[in-house]
PDB file as gemmi writes it, atoms N, CA and C in Angstrom:
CRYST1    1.000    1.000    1.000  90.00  90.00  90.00 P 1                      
ATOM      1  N   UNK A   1      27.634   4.804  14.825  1.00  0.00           N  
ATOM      2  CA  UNK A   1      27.067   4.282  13.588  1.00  0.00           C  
ATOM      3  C   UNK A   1      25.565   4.026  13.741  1.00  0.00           C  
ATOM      4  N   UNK A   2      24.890   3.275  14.704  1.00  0.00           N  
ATOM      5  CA  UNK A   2      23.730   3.184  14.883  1.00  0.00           C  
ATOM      6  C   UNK A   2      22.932   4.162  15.130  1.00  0.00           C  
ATOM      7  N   UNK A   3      23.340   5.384  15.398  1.00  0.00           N  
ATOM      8  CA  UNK A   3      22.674   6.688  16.083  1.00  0.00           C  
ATOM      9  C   UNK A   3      22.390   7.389  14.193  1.00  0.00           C  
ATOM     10  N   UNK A   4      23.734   7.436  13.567  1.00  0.00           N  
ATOM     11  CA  UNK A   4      23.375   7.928  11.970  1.00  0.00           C  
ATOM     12  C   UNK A   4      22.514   7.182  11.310  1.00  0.00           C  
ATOM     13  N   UNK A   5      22.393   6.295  11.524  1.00  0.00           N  
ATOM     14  CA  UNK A   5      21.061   4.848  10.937  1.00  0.00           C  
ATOM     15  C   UNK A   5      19.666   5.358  11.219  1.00  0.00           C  
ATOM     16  N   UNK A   6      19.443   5.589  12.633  1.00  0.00           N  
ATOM     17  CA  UNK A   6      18.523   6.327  13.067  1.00  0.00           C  
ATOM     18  C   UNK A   6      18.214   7.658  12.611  1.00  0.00           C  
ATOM     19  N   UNK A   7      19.124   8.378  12.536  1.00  0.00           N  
ATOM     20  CA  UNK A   7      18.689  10.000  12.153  1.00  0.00           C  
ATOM     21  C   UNK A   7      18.452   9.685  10.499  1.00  0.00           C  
ATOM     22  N   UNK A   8      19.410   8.757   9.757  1.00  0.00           N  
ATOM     23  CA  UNK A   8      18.667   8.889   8.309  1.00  0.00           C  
ATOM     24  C   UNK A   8      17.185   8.120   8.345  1.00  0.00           C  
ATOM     25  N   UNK A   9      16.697   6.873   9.537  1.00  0.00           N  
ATOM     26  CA  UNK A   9      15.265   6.654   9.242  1.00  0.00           C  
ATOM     27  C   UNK A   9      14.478   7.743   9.203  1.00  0.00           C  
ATOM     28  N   UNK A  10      14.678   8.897  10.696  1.00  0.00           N  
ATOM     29  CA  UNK A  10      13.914   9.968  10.698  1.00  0.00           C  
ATOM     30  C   UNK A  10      13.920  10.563   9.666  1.00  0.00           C  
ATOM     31  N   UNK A  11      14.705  10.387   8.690  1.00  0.00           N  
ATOM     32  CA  UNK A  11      14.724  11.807   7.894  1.00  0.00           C  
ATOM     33  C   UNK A  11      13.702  11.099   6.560  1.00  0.00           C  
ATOM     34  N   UNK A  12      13.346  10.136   6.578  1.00  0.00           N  
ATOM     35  CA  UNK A  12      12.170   9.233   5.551  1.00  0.00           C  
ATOM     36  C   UNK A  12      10.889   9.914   5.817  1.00  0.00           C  
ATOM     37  N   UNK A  13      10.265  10.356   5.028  1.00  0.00           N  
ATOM     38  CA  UNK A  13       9.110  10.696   5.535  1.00  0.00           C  
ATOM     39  C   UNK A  13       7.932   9.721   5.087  1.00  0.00           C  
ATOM     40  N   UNK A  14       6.562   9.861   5.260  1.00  0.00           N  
ATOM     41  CA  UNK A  14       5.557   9.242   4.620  1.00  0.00           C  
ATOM     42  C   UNK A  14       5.311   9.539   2.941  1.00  0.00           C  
ATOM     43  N   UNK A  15       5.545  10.775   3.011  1.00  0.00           N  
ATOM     44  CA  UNK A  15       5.272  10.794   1.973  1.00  0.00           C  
ATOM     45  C   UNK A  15       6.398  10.420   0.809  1.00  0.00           C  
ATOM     46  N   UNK A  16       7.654  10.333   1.213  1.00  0.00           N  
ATOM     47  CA  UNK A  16       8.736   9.458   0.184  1.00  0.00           C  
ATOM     48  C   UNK A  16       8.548   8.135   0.549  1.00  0.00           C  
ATOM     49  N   UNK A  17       7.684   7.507   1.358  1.00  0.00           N  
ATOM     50  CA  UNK A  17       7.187   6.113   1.341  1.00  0.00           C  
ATOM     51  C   UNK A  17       6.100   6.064   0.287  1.00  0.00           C  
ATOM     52  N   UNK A  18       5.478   7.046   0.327  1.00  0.00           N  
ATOM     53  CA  UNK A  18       4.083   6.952  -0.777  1.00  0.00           C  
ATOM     54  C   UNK A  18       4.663   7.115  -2.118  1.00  0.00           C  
ATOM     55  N   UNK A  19       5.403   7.668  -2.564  1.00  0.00           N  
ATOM     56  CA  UNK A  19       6.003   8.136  -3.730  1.00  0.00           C  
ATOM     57  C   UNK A  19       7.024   7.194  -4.018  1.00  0.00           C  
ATOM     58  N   UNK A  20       7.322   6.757  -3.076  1.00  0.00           N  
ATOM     59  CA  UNK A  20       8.114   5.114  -4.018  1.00  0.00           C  
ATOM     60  C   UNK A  20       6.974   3.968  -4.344  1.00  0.00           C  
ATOM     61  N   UNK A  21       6.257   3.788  -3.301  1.00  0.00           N  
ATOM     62  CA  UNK A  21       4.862   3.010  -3.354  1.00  0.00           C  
ATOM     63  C   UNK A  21       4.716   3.684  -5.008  1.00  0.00           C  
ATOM     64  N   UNK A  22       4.496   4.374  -5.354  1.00  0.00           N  
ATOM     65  CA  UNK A  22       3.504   4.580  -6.575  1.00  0.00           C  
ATOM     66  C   UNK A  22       4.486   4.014  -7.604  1.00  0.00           C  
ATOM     67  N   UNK A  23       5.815   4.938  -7.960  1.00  0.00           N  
ATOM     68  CA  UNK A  23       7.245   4.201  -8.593  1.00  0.00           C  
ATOM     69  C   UNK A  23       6.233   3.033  -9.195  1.00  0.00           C  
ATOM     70  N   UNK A  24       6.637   2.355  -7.829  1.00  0.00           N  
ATOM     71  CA  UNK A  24       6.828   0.483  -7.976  1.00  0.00           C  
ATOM     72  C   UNK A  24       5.541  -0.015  -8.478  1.00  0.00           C  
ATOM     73  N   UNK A  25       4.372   0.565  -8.027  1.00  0.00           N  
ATOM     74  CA  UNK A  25       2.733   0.301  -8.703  1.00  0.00           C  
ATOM     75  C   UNK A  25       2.639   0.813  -9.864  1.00  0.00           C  
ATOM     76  N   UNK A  26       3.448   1.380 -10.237  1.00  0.00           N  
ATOM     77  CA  UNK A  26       3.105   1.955 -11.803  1.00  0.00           C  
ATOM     78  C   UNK A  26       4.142   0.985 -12.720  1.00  0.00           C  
ATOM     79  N   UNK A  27       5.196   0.702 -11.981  1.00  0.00           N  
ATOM     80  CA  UNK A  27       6.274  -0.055 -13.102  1.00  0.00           C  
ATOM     81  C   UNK A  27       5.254  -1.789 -13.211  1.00  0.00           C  
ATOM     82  N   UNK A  28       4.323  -2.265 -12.094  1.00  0.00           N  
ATOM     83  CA  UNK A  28       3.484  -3.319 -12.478  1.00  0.00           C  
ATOM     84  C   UNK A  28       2.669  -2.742 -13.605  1.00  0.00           C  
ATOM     85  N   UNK A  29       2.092  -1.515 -13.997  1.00  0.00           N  
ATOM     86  CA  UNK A  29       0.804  -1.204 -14.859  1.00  0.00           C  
ATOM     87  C   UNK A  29      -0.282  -0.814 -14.157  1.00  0.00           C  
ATOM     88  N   UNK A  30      -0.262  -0.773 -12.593  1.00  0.00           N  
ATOM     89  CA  UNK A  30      -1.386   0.097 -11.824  1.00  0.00           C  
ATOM     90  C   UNK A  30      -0.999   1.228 -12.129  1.00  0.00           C  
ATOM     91  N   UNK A  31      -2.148   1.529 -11.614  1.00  0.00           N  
ATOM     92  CA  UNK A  31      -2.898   2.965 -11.360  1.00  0.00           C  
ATOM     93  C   UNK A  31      -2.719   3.376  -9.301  1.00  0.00           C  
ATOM     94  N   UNK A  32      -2.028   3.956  -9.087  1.00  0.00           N  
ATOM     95  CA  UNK A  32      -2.193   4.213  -7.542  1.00  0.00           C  
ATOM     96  C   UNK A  32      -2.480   5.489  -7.118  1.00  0.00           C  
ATOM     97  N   UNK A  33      -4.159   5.193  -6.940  1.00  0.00           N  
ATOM     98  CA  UNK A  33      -4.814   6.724  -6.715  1.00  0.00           C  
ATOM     99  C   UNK A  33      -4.720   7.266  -5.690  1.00  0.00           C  
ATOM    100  N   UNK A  34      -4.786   8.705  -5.037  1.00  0.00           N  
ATOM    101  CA  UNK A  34      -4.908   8.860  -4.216  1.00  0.00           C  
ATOM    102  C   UNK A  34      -6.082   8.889  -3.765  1.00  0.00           C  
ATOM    103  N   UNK A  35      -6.869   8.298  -2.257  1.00  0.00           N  
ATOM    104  CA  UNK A  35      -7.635   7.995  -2.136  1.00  0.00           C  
ATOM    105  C   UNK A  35      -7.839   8.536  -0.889  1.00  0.00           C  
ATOM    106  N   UNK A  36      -9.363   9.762  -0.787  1.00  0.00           N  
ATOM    107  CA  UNK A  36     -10.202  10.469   0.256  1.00  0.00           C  
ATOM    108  C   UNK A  36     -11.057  10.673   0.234  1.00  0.00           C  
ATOM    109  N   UNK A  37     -11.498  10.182   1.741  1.00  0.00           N  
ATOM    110  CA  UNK A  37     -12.982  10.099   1.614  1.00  0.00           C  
ATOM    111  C   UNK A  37     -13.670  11.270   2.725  1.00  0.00           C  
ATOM    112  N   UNK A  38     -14.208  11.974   2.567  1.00  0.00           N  
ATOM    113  CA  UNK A  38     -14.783  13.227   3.269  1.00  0.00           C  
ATOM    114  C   UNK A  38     -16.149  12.524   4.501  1.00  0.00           C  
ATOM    115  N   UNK A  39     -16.439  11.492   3.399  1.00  0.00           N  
ATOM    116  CA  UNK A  39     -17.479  10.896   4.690  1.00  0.00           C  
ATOM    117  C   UNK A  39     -16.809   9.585   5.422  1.00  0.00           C  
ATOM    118  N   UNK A  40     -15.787   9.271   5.293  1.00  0.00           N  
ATOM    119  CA  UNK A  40     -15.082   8.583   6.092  1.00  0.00           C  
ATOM    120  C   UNK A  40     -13.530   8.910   6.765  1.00  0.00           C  
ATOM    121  N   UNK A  41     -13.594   8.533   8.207  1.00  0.00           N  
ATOM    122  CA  UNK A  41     -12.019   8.511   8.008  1.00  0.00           C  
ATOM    123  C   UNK A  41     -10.995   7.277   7.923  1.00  0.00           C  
ATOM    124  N   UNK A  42      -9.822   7.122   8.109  1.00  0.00           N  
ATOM    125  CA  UNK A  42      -9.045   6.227   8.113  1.00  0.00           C  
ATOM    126  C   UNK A  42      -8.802   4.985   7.196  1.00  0.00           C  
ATOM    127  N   UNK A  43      -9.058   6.108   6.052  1.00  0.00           N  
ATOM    128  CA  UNK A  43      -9.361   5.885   5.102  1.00  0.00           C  
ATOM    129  C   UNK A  43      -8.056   5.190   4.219  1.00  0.00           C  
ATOM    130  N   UNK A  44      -7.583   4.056   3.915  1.00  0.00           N  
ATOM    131  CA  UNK A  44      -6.430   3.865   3.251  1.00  0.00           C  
ATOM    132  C   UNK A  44      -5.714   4.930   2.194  1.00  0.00           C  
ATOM    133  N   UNK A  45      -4.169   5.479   1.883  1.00  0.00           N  
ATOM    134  CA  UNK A  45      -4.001   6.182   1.166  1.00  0.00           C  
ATOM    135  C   UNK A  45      -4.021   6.475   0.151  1.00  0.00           C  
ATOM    136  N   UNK A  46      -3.780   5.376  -0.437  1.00  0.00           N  
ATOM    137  CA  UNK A  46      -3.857   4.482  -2.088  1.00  0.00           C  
ATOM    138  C   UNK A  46      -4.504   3.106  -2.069  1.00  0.00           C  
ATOM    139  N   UNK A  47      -5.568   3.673  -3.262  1.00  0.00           N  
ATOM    140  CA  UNK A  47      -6.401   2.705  -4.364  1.00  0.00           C  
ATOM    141  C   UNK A  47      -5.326   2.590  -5.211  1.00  0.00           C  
ATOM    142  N   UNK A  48      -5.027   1.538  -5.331  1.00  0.00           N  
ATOM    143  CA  UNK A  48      -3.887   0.614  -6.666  1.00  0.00           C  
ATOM    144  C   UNK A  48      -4.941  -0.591  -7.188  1.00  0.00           C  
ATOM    145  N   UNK A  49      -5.155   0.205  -8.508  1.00  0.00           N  
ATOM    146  CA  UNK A  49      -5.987  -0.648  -9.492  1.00  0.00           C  
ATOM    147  C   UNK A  49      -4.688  -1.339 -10.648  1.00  0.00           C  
ATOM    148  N   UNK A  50      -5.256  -2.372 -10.373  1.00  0.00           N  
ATOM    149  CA  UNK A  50      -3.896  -3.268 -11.458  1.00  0.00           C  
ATOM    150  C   UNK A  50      -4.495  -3.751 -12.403  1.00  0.00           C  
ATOM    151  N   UNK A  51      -3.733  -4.373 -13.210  1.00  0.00           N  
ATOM    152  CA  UNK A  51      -3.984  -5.285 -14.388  1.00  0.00           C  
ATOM    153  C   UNK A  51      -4.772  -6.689 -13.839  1.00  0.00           C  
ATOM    154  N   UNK A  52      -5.574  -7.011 -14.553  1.00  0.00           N  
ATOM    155  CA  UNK A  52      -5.898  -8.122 -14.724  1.00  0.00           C  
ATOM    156  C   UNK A  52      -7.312  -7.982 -13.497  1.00  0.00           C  
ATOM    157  N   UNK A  53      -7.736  -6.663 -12.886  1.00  0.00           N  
ATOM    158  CA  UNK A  53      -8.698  -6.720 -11.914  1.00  0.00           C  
ATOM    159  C   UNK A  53      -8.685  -7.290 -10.593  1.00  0.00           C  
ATOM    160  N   UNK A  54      -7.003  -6.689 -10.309  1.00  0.00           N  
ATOM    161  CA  UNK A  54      -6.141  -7.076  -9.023  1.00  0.00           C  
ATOM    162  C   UNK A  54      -6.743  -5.399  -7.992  1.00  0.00           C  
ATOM    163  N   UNK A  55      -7.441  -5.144  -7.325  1.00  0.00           N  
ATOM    164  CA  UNK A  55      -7.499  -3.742  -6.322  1.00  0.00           C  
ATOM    165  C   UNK A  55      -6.928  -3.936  -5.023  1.00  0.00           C  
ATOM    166  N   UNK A  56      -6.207  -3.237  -4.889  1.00  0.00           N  
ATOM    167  CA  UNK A  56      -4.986  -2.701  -3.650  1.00  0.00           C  
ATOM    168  C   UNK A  56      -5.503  -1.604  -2.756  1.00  0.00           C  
ATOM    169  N   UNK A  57      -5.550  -1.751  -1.406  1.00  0.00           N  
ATOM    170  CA  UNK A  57      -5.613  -0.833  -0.686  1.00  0.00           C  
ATOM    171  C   UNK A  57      -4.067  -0.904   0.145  1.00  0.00           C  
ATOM    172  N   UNK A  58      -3.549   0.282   0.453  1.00  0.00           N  
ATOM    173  CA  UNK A  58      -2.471   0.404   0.993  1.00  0.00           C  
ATOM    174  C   UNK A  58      -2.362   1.942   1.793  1.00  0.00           C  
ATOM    175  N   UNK A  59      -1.836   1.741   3.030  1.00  0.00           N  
ATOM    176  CA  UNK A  59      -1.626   2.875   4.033  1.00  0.00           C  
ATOM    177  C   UNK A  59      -0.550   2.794   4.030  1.00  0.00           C  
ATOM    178  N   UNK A  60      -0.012   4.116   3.738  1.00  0.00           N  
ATOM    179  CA  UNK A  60       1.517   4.183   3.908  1.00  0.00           C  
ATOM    180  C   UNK A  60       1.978   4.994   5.016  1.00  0.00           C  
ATOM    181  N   UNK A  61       2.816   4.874   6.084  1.00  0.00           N  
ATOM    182  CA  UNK A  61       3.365   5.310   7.554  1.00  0.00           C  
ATOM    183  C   UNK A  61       4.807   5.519   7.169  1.00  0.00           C  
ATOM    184  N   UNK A  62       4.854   7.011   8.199  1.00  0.00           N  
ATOM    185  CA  UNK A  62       6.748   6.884   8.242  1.00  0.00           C  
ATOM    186  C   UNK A  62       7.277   6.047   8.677  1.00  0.00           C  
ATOM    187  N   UNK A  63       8.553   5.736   8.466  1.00  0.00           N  
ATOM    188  CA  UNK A  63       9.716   4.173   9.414  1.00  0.00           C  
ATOM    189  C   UNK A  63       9.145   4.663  10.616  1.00  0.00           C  
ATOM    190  N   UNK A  64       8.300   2.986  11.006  1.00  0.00           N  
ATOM    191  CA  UNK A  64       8.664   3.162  12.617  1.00  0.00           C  
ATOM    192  C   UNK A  64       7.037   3.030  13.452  1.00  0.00           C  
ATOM    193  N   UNK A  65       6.330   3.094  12.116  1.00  0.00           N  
ATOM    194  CA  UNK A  65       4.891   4.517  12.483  1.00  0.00           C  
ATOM    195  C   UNK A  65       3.807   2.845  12.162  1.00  0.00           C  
ATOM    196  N   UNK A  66       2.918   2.877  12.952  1.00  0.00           N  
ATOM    197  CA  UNK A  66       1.778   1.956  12.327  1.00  0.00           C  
ATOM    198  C   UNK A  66       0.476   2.730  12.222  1.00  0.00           C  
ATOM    199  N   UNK A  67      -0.365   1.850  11.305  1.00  0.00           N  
ATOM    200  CA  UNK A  67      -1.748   2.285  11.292  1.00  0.00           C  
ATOM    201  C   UNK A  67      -2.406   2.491  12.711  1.00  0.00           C  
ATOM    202  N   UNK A  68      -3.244   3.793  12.585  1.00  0.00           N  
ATOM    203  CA  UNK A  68      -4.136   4.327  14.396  1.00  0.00           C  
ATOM    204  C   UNK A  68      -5.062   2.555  14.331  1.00  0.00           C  
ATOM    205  N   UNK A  69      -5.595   2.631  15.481  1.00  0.00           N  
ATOM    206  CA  UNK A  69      -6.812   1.396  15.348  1.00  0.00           C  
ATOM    207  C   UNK A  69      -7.777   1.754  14.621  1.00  0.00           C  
ATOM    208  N   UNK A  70      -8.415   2.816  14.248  1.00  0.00           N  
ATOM    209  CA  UNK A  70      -9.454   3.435  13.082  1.00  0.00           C  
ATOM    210  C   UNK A  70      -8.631   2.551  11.453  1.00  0.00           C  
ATOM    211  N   UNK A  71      -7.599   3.281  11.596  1.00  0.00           N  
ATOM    212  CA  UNK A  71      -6.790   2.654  10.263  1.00  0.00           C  
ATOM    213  C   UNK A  71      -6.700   1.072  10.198  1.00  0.00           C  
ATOM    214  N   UNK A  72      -6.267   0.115  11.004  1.00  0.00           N  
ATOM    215  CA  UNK A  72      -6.510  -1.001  11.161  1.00  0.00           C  
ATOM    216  C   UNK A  72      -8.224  -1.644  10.792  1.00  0.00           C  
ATOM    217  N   UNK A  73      -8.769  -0.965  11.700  1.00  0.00           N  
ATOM    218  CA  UNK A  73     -10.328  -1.651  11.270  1.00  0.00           C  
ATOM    219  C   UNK A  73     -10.527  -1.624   9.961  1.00  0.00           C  
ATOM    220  N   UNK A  74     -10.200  -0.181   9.234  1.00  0.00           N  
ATOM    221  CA  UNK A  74     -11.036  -0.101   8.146  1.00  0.00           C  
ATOM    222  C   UNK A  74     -10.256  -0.937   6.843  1.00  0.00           C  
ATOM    223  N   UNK A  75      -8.519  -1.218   6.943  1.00  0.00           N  
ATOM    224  CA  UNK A  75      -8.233  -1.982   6.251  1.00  0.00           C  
ATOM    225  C   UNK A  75      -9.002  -3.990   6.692  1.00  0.00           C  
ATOM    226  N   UNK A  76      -9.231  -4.152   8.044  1.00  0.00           N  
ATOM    227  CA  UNK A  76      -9.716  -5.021   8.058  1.00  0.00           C  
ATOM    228  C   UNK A  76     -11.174  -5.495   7.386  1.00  0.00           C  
ATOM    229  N   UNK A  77     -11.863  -4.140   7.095  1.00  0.00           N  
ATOM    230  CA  UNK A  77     -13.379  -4.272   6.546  1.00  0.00           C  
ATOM    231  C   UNK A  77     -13.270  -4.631   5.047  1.00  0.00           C  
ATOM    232  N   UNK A  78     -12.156  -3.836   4.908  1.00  0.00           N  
ATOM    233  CA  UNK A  78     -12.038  -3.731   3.003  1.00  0.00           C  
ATOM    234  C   UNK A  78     -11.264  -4.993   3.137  1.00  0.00           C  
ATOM    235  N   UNK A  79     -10.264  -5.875   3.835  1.00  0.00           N  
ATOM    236  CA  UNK A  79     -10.008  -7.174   3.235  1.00  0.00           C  
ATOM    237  C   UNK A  79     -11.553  -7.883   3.581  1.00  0.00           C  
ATOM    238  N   UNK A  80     -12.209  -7.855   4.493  1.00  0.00           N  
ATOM    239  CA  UNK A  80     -13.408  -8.974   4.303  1.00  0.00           C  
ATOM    240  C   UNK A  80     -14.427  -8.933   3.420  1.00  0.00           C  
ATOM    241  N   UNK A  81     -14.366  -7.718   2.331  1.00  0.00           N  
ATOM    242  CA  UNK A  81     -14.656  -7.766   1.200  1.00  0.00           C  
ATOM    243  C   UNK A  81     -13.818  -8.132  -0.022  1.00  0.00           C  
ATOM    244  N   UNK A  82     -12.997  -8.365   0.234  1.00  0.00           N  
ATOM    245  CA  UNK A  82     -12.428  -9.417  -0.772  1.00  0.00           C  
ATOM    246  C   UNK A  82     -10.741  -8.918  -1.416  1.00  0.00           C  
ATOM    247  N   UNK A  83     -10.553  -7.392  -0.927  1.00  0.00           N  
ATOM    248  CA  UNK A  83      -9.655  -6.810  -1.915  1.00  0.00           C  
ATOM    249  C   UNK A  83      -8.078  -7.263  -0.717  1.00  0.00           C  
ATOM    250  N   UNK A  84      -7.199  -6.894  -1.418  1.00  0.00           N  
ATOM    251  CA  UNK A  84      -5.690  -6.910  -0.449  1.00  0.00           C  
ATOM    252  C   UNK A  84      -5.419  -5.787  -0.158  1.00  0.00           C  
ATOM    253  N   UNK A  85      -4.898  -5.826   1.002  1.00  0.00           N  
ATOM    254  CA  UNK A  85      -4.846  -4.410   1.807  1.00  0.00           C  
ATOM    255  C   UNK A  85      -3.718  -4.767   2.666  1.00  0.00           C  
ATOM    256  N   UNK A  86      -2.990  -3.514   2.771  1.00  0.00           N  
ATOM    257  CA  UNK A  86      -1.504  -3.832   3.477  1.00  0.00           C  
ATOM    258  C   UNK A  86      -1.042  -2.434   4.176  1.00  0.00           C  
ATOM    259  N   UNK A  87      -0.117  -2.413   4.894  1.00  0.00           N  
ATOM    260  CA  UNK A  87       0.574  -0.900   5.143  1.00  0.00           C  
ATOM    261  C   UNK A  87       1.628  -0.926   5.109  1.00  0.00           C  
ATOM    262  N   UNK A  88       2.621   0.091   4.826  1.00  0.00           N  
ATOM    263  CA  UNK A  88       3.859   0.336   4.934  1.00  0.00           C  
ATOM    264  C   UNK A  88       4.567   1.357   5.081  1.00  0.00           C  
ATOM    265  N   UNK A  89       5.584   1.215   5.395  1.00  0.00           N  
ATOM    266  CA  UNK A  89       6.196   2.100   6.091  1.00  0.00           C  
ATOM    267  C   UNK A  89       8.104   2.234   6.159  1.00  0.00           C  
ATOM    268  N   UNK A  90       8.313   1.585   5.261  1.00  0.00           N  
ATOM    269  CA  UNK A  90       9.696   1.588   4.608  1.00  0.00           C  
ATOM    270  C   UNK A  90       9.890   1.060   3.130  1.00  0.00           C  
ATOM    271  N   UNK A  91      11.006   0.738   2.673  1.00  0.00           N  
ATOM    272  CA  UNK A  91      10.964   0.607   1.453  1.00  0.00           C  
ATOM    273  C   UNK A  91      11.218  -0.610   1.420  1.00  0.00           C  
ATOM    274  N   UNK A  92      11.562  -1.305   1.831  1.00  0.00           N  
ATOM    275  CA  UNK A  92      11.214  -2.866   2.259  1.00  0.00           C  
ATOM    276  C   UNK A  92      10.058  -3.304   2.355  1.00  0.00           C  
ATOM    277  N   UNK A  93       9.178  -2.593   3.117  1.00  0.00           N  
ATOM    278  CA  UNK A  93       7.843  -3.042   3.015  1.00  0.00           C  
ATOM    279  C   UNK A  93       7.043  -2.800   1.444  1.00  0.00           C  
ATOM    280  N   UNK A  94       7.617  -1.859   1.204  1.00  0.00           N  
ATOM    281  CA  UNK A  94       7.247  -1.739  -0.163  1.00  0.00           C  
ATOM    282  C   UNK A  94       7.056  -2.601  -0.885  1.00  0.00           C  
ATOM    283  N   UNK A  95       8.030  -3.319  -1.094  1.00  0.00           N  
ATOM    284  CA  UNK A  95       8.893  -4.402  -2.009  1.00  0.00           C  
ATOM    285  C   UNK A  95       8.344  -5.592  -1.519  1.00  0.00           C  
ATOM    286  N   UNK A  96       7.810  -5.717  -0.418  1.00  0.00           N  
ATOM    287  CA  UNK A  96       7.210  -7.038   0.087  1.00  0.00           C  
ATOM    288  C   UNK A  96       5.511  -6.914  -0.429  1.00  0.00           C  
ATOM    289  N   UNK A  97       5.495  -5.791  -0.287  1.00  0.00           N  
ATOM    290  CA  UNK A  97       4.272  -5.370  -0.615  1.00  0.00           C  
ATOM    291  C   UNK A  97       3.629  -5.870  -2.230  1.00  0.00           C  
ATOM    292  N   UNK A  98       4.955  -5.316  -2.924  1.00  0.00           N  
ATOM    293  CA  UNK A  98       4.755  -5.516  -4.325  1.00  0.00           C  
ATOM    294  C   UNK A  98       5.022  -6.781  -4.799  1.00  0.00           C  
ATOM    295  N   UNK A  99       5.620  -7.685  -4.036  1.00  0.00           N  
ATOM    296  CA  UNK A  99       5.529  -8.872  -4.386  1.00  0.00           C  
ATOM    297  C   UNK A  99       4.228  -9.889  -4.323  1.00  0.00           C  
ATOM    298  N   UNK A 100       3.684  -9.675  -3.034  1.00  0.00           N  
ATOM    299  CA  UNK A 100       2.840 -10.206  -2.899  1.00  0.00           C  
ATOM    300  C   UNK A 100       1.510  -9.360  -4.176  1.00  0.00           C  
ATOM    301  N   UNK A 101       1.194  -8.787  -4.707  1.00  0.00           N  
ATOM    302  CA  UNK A 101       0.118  -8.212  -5.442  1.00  0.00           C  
ATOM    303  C   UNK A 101       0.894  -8.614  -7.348  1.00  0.00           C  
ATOM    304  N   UNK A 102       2.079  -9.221  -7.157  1.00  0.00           N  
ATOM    305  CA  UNK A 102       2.625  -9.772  -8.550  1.00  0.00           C  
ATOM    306  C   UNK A 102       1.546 -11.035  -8.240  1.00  0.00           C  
ATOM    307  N   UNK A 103       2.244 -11.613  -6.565  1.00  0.00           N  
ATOM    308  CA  UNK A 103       1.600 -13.159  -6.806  1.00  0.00           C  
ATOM    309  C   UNK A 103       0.111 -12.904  -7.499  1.00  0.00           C  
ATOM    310  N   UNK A 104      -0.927 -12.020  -6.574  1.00  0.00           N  
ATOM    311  CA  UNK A 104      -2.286 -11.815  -7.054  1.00  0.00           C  
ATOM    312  C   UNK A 104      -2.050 -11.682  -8.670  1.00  0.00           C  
ATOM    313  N   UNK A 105      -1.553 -11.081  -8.865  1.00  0.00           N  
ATOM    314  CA  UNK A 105      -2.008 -10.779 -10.707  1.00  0.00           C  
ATOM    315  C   UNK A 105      -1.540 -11.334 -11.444  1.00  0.00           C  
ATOM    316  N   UNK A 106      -0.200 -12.449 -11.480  1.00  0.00           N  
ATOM    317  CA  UNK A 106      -0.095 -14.393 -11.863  1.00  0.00           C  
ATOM    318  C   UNK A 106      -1.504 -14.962 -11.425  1.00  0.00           C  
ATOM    319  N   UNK A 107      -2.015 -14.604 -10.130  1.00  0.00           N  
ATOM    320  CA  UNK A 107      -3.529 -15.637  -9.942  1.00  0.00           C  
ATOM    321  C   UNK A 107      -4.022 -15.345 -10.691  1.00  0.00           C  
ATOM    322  N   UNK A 108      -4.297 -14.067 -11.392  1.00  0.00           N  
ATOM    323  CA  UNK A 108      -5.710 -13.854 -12.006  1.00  0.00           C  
ATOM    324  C   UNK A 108      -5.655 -13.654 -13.901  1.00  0.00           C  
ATOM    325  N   UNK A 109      -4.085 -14.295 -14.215  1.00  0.00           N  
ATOM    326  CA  UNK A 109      -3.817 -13.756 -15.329  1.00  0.00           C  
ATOM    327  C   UNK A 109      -4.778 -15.094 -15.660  1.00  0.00           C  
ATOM    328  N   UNK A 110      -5.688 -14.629 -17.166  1.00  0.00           N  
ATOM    329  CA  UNK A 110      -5.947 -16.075 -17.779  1.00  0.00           C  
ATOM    330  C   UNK A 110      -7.827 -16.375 -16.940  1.00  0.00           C  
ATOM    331  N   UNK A 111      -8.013 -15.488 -16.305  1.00  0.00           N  
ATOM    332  CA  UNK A 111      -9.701 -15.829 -15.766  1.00  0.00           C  
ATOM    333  C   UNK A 111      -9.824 -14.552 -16.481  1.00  0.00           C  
ATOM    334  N   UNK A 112     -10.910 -14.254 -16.491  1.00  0.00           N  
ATOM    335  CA  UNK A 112     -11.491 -14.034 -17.337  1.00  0.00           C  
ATOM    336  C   UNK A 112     -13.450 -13.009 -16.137  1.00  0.00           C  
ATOM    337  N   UNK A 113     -13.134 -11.737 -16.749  1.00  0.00           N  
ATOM    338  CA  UNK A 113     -14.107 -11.235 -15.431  1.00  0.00           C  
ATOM    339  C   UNK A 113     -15.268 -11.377 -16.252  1.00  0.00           C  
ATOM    340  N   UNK A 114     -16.596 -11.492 -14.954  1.00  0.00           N  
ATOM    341  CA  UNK A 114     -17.648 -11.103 -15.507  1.00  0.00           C  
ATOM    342  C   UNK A 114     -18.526 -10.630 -15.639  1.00  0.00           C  
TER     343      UNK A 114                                                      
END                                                                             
């Protein structure tokens, strides 16, 4: 039983992690772009622009898989500018993912940008 558990994680890829990622960012009212940058690398995969002027950076990895240290730094640069940035890599993380960016966009319902 544990060995079939395993062969169905392998069989998850990144990119049916990214493609549920979007699903779930679009059923909030984002936008989840794909996002490349030619003069940078390690570059997060998706820009998720939300309602209310909530921006998401998110790297998505197969089960199992983490961000390289390039990928780490550069989500660390873009949170010390202010935005939320996360990675994932199952569909659980997903979902944790998307919870936390509801909390953000309850914070920001009701301010007002300027």
């Amino acid at each position: 039983m544990l060995l079939l558990k395993k062969i169905n994680q392998k069989s998850v890829s990144e990119k049916d992690i990214e493609k549920y990622l979007c699903v779930e960012i679009k059923k909030l009212g984002g936008r989840p772009y794909k996002f490349n940058s030619p003069a940078r690398r390690a570059i997060p995969d998706r820009l998720c622009v939300m309602p209310f002027g909530v921006t998401v950076f998110i790297e998505c990895k197969r089960p199992n898989e983490k961000p390289t240290a390039a990928q780490y730094e550069e989500l660390a640069q873009i949170n010390k500018l202010g935005h939320f940035t996360t990675w994932v890599s199952s569909r659980e993380e997903v979902q944790t993912a998307i919870q936390q960016i509801k909390t953000l966009i309850e914070g920001k319902k009701g301010v007002k940008n300027v």
